[in-house]
N, C-alpha and C positions, 0 to 999 in steps of 0.2 A: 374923678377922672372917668370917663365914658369909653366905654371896649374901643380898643382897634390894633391893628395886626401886630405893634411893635411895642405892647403894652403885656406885662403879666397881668393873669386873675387879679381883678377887680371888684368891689362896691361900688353900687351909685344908686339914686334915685332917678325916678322916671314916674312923673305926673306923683303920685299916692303911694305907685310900686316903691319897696325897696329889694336892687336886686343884685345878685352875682353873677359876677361874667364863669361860664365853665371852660365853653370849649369855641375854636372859631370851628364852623361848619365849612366857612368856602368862601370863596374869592370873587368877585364877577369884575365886570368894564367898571364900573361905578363905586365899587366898597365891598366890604366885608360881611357873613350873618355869621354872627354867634349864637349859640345857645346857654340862654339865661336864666337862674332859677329865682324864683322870688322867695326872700328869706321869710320864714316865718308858715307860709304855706306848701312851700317846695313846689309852685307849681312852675314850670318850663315855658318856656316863649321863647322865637327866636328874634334877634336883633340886629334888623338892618341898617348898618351906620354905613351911609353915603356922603361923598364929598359933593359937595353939592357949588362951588366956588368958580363953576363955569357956569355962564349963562344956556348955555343948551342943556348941560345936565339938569341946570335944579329943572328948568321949561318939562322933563320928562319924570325928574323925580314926583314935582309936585301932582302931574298928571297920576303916578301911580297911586299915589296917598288918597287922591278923588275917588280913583276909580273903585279903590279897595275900598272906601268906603261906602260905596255906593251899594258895594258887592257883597258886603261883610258876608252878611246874613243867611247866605246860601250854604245847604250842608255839604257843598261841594266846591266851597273858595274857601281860601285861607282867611281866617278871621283876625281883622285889626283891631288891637287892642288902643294902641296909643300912638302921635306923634310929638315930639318935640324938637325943633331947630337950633342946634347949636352953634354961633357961628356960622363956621365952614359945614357944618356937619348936619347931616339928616336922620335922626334916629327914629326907625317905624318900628316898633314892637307887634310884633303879629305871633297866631299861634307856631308852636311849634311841635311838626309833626315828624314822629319818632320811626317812622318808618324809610325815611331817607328820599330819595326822588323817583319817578318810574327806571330811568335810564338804568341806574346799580338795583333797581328790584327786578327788571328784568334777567339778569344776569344770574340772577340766583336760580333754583330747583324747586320743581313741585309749584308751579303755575300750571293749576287745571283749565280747560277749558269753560267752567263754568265762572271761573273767576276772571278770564279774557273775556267773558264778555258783561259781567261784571262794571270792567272798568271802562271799557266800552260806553256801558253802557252810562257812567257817571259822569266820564267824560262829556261825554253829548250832552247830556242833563247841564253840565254846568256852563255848554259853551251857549247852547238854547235859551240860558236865561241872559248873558251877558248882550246878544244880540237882541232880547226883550228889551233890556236897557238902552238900548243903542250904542253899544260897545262893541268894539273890533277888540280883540285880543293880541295880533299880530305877530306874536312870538311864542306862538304855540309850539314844544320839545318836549322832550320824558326828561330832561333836567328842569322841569320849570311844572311840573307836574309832580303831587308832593303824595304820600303815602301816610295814611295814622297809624295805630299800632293792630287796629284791625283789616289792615290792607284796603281803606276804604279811599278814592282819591277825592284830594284836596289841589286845585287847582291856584296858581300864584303867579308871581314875578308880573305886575301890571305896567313894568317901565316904558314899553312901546304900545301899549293900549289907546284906542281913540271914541269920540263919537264921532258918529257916521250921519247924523241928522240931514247933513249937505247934503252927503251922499243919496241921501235914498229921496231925496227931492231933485234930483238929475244928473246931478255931476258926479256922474260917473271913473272920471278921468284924474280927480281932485291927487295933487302930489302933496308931501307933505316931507319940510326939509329935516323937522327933526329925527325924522326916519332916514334920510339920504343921510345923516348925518350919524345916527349910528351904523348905518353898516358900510360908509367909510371906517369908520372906527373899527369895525370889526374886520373886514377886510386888511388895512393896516396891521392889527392886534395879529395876524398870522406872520408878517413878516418880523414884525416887534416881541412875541412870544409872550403880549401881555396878557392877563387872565380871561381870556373870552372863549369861549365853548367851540370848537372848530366842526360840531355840529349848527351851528346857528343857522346857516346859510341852506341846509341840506333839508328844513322842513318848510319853506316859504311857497307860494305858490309862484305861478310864472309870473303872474302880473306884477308882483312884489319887486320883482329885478328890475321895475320901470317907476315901481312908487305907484304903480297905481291900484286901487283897494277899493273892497267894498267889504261884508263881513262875508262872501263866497270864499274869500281868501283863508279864512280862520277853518270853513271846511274842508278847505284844501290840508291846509297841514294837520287837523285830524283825521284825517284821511291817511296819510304818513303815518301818522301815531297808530292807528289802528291795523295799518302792513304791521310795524314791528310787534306791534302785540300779540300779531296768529302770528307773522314767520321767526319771530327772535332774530332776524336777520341784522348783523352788525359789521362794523366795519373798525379798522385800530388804526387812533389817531396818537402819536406822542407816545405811545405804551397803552396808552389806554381804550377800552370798549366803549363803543356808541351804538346803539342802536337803532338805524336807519335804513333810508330808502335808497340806493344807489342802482346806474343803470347808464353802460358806456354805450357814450355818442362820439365817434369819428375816435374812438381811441382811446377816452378819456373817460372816466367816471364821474358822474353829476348825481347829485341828489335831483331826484324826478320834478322839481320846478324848472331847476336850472335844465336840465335834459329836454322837456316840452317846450320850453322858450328856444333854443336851439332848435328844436324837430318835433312840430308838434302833432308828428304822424306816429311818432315810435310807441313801440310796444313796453309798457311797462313790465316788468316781472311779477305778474300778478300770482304765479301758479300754485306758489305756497299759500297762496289764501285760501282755504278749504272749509268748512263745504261750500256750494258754487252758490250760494244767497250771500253770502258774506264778500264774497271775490265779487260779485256783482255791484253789491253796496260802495265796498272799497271801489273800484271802479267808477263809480260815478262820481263819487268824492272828488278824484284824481283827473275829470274832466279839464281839458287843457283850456274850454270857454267857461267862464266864471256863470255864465248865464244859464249854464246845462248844469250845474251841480245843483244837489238837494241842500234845501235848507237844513239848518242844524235842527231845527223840530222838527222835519221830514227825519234825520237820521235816526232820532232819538226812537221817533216812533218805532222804525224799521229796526232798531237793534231793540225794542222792547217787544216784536213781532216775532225776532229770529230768539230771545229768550225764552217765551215761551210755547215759541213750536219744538216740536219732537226731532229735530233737524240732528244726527250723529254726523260726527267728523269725521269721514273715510279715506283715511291716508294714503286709498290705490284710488280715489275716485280720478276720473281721467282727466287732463289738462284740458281748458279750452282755450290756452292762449298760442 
């Protein structure tokens, strides 16, 4: 019998592996990851068993298994071990990293500055190369962004990942329904109270709220990731810590896609960004026209320029927003 939520620790076989279910790690729209050990070596993987029994889900599941394949390799994506389909059922075996996701490492103490930019800077690294690929990421969050046991990031969760090949031959406008179709899903899932991330929506760019993408969009929402990693700025959803970008329009609090797309003149809260190269950076990231933001090898550079200049974080240095 094969992990799932309503199941004790188990035995099973997977390809060669023989392995034991320990623990479930979390819940999403799609299934469950456990963390698995393989007997005989002890070594850990985590296991994503997904329902795959609706024609849109498997359309996005199988995309993910592509894409992570494509991606394995990179010391900054989560490496795929194995898949096999069971049934109803999607079991992807990918590594597992002992460090948990950014979102809950953010929450913790004793995050230096040298290590924000750090991730920063891995982050860029591994979104640089998936846009080498011709890969859009689309669901870029500190939940979907994974930690090893030396604080190094591993980026994951390829379920709304696309090629963009069309795209960068003109069509720029190009919709795509499996996307309208999960963040219906997700949308719904707030009123249903089903397991979806009630940050989802809070790291998309503007265009995103119309379906329309190119991979500018992916820099948009590291752009987001990189606010919460100098400010720690969060917000409590259900009980729980997110750490995001929010910023009220007519009243209301939006994550800064949804806020531009409403007003695309407002003033983001940039001010906790310090020092003024890094607030600049972010800043452009967070451009409201897709066509003014830096490339993700433009970021990388720049955050590999602000690493190794002499740049100190001056907590009184003055606002310029």
């Amino acid at each position: 019998m094969y992990p799932n939520a309503d199941t004790q620790p188990t035995s099973f076989t997977l390809g060669k592996r023989n392995l034991w279910q320990e623990t479930n790690l979390g819940e999403g729209a799609f299934g469950q990851v456990f963390k698995v050990r393989e007997q005989g070596s002890s070594q850990l993987f985590a296991l994503k068993n997904i329902d795959v029994s609706g024609e849109k889900i498997e359309s996005l599941q199988s995309r993910e298994v592509n894409m992570l394949a494509r991606c394995t390799k990179h010391q900054h994506i989560v490496t795929l071990y194995d898949v096999k389909i069971v049934g109803s059922q999607a079991l992807i075996l990918m590594e597992y990293c002992s460090g948990g996701n950014l979102n809950k490492r953010l929450a913790r103490a004793g995050i230096t500055e040298d290590r924000k930019l750090r991730w920063m800077s891995e982050l860029a690294d591994a979104i640089r190369f998936l846009h080498s690929q011709d890969i859009v990421h689309r669901d870029l969050k500190p939940e979907n962004v994974f930690l090893t046991s030396t604080d190094s990031i591993k980026l994951g969760d390829f379920g709304l990942a696309r090629e963009y090949t069309a795209l960068k031959q003109g069509d720029e406008t190009a919709s795509d329904q499996d996307y309208v179709s999960y963040m219906k899903m997700y949308f719904m899932s707030l009123k249903r109270k089903t397991p979806v991330s009630p940050a989802t929506a809070l790291f998309i760019a503007p265009e995103l709220f119309n379906c329309h993408y190119k991979n500018t969009a992916d820099v948009f929402s590291l752009g987001v990731i990189f606010y919460v990693i100098q400010t720690l700025s969060y917000e409590i959803f259900e009980g729980e810590k997110y750490f995001v970008g929010m910023v009220t329009v007519n009243g209301e609090k939006h994550g800064f896609g949804k806020a531009l797309k409403l007003d695309r003149n407002i003033q983001l809260p940039l001010s906790g960004v310090n020092p003024r190269r890094r607030r600049e950076l972010v800043r452009s990231m967070l451009h409201y026209n897709p066509k003014q933001r830096p490339s993700a090898e433009d970021v990388y550079r720049d955050v590999q320029d602000i690493e190794n200049d002499t740049e100190t974080v001056s907590l009184s240095e003055p606002n310029q927003d």
